[in-house]
C-alpha positions in Angstrom: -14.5 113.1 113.2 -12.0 111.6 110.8 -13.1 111.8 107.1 -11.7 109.7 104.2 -10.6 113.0 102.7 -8.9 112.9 105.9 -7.3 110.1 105.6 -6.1 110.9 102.2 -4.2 113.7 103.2 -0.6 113.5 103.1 1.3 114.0 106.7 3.1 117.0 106.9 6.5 116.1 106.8 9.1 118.1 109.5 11.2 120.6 107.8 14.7 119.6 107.1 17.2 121.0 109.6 19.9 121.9 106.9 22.0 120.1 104.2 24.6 117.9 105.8 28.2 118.9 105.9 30.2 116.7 104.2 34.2 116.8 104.6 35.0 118.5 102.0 32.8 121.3 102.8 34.2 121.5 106.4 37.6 121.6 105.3 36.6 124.7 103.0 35.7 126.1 105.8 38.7 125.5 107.9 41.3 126.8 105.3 38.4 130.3 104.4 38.8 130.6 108.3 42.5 130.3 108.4 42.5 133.0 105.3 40.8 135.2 107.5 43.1 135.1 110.8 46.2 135.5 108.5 44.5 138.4 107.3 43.6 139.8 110.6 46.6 139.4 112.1 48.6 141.3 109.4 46.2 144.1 109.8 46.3 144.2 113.8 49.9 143.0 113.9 48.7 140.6 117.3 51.2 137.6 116.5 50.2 135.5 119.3 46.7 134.9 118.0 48.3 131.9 115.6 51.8 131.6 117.3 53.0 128.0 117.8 53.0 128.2 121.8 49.3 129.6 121.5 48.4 126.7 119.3 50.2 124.1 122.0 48.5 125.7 124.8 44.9 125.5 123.1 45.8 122.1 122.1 46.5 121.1 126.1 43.4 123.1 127.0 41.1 121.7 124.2 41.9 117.8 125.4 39.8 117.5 128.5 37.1 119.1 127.2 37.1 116.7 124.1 37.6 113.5 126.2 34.2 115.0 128.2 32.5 115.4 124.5 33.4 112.0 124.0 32.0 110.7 126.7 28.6 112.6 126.3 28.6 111.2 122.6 29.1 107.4 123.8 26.3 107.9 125.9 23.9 110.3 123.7 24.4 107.2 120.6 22.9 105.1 123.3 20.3 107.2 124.2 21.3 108.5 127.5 22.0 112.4 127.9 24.8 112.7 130.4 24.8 116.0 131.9 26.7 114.3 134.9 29.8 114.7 132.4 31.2 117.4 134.8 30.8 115.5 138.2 32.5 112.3 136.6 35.2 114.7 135.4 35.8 116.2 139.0 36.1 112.1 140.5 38.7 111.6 137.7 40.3 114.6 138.5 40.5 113.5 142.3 41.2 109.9 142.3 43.8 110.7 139.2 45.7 112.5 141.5 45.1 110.6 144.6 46.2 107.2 143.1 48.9 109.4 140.9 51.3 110.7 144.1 51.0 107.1 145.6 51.9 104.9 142.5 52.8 107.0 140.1 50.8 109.2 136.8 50.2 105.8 134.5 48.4 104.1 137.8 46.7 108.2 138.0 45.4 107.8 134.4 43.9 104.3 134.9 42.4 105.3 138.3 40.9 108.5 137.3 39.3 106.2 134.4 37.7 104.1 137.1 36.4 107.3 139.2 34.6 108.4 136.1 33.5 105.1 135.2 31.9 105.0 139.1 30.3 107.8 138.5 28.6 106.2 134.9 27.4 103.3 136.6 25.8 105.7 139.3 23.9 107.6 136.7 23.0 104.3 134.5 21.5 102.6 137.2 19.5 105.9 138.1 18.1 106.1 134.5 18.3 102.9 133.0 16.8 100.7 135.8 15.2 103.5 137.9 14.3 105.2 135.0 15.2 108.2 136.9 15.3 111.8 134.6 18.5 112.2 133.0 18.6 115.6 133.6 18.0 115.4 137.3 20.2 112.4 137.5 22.9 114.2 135.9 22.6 117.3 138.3 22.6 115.1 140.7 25.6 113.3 140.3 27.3 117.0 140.1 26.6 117.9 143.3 27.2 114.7 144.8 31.0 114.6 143.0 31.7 117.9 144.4 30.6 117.1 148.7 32.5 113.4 148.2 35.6 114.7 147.1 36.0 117.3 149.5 34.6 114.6 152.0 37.4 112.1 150.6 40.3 115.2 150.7 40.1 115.4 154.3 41.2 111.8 155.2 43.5 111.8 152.2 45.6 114.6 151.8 45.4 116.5 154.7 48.0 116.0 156.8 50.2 114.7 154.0 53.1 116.7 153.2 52.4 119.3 150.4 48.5 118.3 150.7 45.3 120.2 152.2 41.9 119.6 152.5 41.1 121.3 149.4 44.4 120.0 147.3 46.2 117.2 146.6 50.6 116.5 147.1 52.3 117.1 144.0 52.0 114.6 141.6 55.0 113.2 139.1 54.8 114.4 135.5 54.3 112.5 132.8 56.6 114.1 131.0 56.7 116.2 127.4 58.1 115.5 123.6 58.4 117.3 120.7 59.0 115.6 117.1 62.8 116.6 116.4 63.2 118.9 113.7 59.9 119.6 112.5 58.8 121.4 115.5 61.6 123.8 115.1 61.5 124.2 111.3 58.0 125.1 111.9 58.5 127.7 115.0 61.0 129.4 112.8 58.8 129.8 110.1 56.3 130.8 111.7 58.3 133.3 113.0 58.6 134.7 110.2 55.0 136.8 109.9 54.3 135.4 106.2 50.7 135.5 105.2 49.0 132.4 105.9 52.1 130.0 105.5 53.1 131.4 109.2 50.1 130.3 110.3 49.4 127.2 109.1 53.0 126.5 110.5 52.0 127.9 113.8 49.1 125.6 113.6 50.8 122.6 112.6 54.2 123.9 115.2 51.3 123.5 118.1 50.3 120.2 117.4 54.1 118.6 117.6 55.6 120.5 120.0 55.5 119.9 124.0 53.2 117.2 123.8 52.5 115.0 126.3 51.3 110.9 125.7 48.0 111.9 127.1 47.4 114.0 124.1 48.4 111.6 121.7 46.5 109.2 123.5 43.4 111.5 123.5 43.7 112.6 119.9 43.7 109.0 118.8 40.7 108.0 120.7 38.5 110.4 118.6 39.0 108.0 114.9 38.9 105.1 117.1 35.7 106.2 118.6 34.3 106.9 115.1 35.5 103.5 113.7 33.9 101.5 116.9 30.1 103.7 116.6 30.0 103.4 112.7 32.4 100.4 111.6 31.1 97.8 114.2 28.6 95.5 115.1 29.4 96.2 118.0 28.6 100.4 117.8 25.5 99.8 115.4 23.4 97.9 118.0 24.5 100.4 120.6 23.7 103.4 118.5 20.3 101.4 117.7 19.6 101.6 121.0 19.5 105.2 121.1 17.5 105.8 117.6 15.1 103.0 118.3 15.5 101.0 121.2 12.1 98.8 120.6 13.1 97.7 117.1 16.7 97.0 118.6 14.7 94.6 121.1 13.1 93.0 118.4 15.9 91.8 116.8 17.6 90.7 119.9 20.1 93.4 121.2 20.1 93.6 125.2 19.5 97.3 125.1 19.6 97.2 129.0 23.2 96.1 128.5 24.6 98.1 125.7 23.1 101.3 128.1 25.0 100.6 130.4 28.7 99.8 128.7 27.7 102.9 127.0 27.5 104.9 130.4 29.9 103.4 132.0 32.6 104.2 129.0 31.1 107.9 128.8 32.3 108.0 132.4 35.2 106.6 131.7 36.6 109.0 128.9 35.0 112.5 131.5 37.1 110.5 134.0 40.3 110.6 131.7 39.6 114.2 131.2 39.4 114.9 134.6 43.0 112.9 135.2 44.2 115.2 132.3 43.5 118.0 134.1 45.4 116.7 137.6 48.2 114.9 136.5 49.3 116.8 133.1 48.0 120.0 132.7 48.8 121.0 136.4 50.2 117.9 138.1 48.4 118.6 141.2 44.8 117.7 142.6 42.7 121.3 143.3 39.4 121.9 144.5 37.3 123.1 141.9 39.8 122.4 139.2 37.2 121.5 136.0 35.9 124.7 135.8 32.7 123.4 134.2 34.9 122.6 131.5 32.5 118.7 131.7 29.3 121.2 130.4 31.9 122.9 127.2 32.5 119.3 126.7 29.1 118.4 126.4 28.6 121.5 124.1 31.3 120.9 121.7 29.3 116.8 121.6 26.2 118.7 120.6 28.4 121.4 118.2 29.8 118.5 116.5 26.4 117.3 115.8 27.3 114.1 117.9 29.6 113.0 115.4 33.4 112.2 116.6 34.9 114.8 114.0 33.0 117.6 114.5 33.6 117.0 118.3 36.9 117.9 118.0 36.3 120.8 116.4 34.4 122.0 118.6 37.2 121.3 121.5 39.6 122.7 119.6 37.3 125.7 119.5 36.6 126.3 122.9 40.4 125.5 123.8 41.5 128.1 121.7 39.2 130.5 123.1 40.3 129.6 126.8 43.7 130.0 126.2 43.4 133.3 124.9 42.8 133.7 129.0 46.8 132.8 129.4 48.3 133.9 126.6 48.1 137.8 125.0 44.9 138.3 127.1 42.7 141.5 125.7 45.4 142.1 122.8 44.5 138.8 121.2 40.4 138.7 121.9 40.8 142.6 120.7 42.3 141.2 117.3 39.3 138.4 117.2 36.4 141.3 117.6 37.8 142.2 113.7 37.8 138.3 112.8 34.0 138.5 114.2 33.5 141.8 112.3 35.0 139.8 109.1 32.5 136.5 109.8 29.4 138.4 110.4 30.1 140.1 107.1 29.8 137.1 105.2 26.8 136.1 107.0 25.0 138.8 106.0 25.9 138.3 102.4 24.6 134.7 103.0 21.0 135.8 104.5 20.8 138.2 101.4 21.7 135.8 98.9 18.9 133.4 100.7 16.7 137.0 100.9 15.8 136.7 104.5 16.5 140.6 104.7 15.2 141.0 108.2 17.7 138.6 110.1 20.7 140.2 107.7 19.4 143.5 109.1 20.1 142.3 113.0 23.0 141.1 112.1 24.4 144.4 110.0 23.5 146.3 113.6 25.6 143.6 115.5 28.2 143.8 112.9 28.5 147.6 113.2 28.3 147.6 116.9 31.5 144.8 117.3 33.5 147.6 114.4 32.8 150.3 116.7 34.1 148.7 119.4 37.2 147.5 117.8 38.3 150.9 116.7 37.1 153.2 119.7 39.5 150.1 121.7 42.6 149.0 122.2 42.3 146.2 124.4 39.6 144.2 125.6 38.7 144.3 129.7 40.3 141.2 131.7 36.6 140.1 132.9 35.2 139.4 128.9 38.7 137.3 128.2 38.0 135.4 131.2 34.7 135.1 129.8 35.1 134.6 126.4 35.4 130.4 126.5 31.8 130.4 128.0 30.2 133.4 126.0 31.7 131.8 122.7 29.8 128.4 123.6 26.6 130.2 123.9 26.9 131.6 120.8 28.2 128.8 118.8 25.1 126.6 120.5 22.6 129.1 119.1 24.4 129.6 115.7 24.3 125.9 115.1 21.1 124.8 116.2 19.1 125.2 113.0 21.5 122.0 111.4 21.4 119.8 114.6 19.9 116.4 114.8 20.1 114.1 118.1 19.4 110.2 118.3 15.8 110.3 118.0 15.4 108.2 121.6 17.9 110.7 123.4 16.7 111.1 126.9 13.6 109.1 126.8 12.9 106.1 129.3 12.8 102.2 127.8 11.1 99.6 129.1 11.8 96.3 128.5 9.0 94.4 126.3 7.2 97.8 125.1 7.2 97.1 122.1 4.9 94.2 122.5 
């Protein structure tokens, strides 16, 4: 029985989920970080961990996963969680390279767009008309990715010269560019093992050396994202749609419709990703060539706190990490147990200085265990490095979560005309 003292009582508001990070605050955090592997690498002496062709490759391997992030962010503003990211990256993937060794890479790109985009529509007619779960829709459109392309291989490249049932003919290259001058000045200094200058040349050597128009293509698609969601009508309505789809009704946005572009465009950028991945990073169509990289990509979306910036952070994260896989293998990752020595450090200073002594306790015994392990080493085993893109995501998913907020209607049905 509800009593007017009841009634009186004030609602018990949800704790906040953290102060917000404002630039400046993130790009203290970039340049402590970079402080901290220049140090690290002066006292391990592993080079490669900030070398210029370690910060191309990471660059390479961070775009598709940040064109997959992008496309779960499209869709997340609108309300729609996309776990299909990594089935509509494997049809870009194979009708990239399909179209690619026919007509050429440009006509690849545009049709590996198209294959994700296919694979959108698929899952926004399954959850926004059929009102079908998005999880189940999303695992669903996985599986069903994976049996058509290998149903598709068989008629298409088998048979062909330099294709099989399980991979694609070559496909022509796109092609590479450096910016003359500057990526050599910086190589050289870098080269050069100074603290922290080396490294931020190394850095900045990896971003304009060996790139290919993809990249640049992808890189600029993350402001222009940003500019469309938050400096448009266009991106307010559809990001309306997935705070509060029936007050978006109410003032006259077709939420049906701006569901759908949404979709559609998320499956268009995993689709991109997936052409990426065919046509420039190996130039060749193969059978389980994603590597789940669709689910990192819908990670570094939730990482970034679906915003555009902190998206690519998170890519450029988890790309680093995997190409420590090609490049210095357990030297490298050895080097980063001291960096994660270093980080955990400061983190239990912070749980001190906040006086939650029993969480800064935990992590004082993990701290200790990852110095052990550094000194009683010398390299790390082959299977963690392989490992280390998908253990890193776990832990930067449960790091993070405390500070995360997603669009308050993020996965939940809408009905036309329920809020009447």
């Amino acid at each position: 029985m509800t009593t007017a003292t009841d009634v009186n009582k004030p609602k018990m508001q949800p704790r906040p989920t953290g102060r917000k990070l404002s630039l400046p605050m993130i790009m203290i955090g970039v340049a402590g970080l970079l402080v901290l592997v220049s140090i690290v690498r002066l006292i391990t002496g592993a080079d490669g961990i900030t070398s210029v062709g370690q910060m191309s490759t990471a660059l390479k391997l961070a775009v598709p996963i940040g064109l997959a992030g992008l496309g779960g962010l499209w869709a997340e503003r609108a309300g729609v969680v996309n776990i299909g990211l990594e089935g509509m990256m494997i049809l870009g993937t194979w009708f990239g390279a399909w179209a690619g060794y026919q007509w050429g890479p440009w006509t690849g790109l545009v049709f590996g767009v198209i294959g994700g985009a296919i694979g959108g529509l698929i899952h926004a007619i399954a959850t926004v008309t059929f009102k079908v779960n998005h999880i189940v829709s999303g695992v669903a459109i996985n599986i069903l990715a994976i049996g058509a392309t290998r149903y598709m291989s068989t008629f298409a490249f088998e048979g062909v010269e330099g294709g099989t049932s399980k991979q694609s003919p070559p496909v022509e290259s796109l092609g590479t560019f450096s910016i003359p001058g500057l990526s050599t000045w910086l190589d050289s200094l870098n080269e050069k093992g100074w603290f922290l200058i080396s490294d931020i040349a190394g850095l900045l050597g990896g971003v304009v050396t060996g790139l290919s128009p993809l990249t640049v293509i992808a890189i600029a698609l993350v402001p222009v994202s940003w500019w469309i969601l938050w400096r448009t009508s266009f991106g307010l309505r559809l990001r309306s749609c997935g705070e509060h789809p029936v007050a978006a009704e109410s003032l006259g946005v077709n939420v049906y419709k701006y569901k759908y572009l949404a979709v559609i465009i998320s499956g268009g950028f995993a689709g991109l990703g997936g052409a990426f991945l065919s046509i420039v990073s190996a130039n060749i169509y193969l059978e389980g060539q994603t590597g789940g990289r669709g689910y990192i990509g819908l990670a570094s979306m939730i990482f970034g706190n679906w915003m555009p910036g902190g998206l690519a952070l998170g890519a450029g994260l988890f790309g680093y990490t995997d190409s420590l896989n090609l490049r210095g293998g357990g030297t490298n990752v050895h080097a980063l147990l001291l960096l994660l020595f270093f980080l955990l450090v400061i983190a239990i200073g912070w749980m001190i200085w906040q006086k939650r002594y029993v969480p800064a306790l935990v992590t004082s015994a993990v701290a200790a265990l990852v110095l052990v392990w550094y000194l009683l080493t010398n390299e790390v085993p082959s299977q963690f490095v392989t490992a280390t893109p998908y253990v890193v995501t776990l832990l930067v998913l449960a790091l993070s979560a405390q500070r995360l907020r997603m669009p308050k209607a993020d996965g939940q049905p809408y009905y036309k005309g329920q809020g009447k």
